[in-house]
C-alpha positions in Angstrom: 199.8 138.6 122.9 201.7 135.7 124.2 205.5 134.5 124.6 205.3 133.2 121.0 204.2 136.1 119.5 206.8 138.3 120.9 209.5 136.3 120.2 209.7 135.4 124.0 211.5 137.3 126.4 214.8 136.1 126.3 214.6 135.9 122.0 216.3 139.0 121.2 218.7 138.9 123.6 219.7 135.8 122.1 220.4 137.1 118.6 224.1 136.7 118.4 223.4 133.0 118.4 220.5 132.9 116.1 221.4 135.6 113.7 222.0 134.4 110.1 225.8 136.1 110.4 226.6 132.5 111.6 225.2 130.9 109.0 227.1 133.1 106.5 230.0 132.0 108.2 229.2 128.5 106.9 227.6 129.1 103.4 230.9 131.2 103.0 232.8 127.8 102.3 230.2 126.9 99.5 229.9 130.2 97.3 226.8 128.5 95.0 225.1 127.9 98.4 226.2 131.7 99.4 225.0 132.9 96.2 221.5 131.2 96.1 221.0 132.6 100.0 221.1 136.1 99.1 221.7 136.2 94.6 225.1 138.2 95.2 228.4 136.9 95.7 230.3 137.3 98.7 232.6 139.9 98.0 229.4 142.4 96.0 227.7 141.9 99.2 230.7 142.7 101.7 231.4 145.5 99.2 227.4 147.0 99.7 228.0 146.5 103.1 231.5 148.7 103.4 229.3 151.2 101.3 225.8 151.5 103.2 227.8 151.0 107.0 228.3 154.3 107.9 224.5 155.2 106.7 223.0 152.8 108.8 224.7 151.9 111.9 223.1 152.6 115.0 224.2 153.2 118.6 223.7 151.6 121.6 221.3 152.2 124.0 221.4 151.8 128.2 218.0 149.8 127.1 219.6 147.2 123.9 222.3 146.7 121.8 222.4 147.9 118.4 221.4 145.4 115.3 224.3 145.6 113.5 224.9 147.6 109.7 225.6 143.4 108.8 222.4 141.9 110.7 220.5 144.9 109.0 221.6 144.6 105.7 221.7 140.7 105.5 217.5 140.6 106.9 217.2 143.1 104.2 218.6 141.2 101.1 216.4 138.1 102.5 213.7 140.2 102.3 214.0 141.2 99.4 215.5 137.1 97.9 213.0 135.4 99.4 209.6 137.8 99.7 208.9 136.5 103.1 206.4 137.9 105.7 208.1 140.5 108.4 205.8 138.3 111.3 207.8 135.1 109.2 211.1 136.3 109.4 211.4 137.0 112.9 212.0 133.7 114.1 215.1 133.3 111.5 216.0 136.7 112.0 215.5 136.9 116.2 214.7 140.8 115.0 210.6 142.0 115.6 208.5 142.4 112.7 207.9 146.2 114.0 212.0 146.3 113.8 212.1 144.9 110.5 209.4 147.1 109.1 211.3 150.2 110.0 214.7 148.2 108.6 214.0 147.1 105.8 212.5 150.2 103.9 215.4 152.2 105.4 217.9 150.0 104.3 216.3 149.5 101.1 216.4 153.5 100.6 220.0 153.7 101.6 221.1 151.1 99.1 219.6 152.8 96.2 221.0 156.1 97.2 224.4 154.3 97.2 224.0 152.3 93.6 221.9 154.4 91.7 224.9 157.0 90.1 226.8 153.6 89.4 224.5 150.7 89.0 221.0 152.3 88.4 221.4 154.1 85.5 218.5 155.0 83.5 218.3 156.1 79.5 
């Protein structure tokens, strides 16, 4: 497979400039903007993310940096707003679609495990 089906060599090293944490930064200013990005308000979703952090933050390697508990979470929630493609979402999300396919269903399980006693109840 070629350059642009990798992502290129020099794409994930680049993910602190493409990651969508910038844009957050932005759509921050404009909570209806914020809210139609990922259907939560600001503070539910920094509140998931205080919750599911220790669970799913990873450790550096000599080989890569860690994606961070935020980049994981926030590719996660698009995922699961939008319905997009893992191969589709790795050019917004500088992150592999083999990385995202192993995020994305751990994240999701790590989520539930932390709502389902509060926000998951079932009669």
């Amino acid at each position: 497979m070629g350059e642009e089906g990798n992502l290129g060599r020099n794409g994930l090293l680049k993910r602190n400039n493409l990651s969508r944490i910038n844009l957050l930064k932005e759509l921050k200013l404009e909570p209806g903007d914020w809210y139609n990005y990922l259907r939560m308000d600001s503070e539910a979703q920094l509140e998931l993310l205080e919750n599911v952090t220790p669970r799913i933050r990873k450790c550096h390697s000599v080989m890569r940096r860690a994606i961070t508990p935020h980049e994981r979470l926030l590719e996660t929630l698009r995922f699961l707003t939008t319905g997009r493609s893992y191969e589709d979402m790795k050019f917004s999300a500088a992150i592999s679609p083999q990385a995202l396919g192993v995020i994305i269903p751990e994240i999701c399980a790590v989520v539930y495990e932390v709502l389902r006693k509060d926000c998951l109840k079932v009669s």
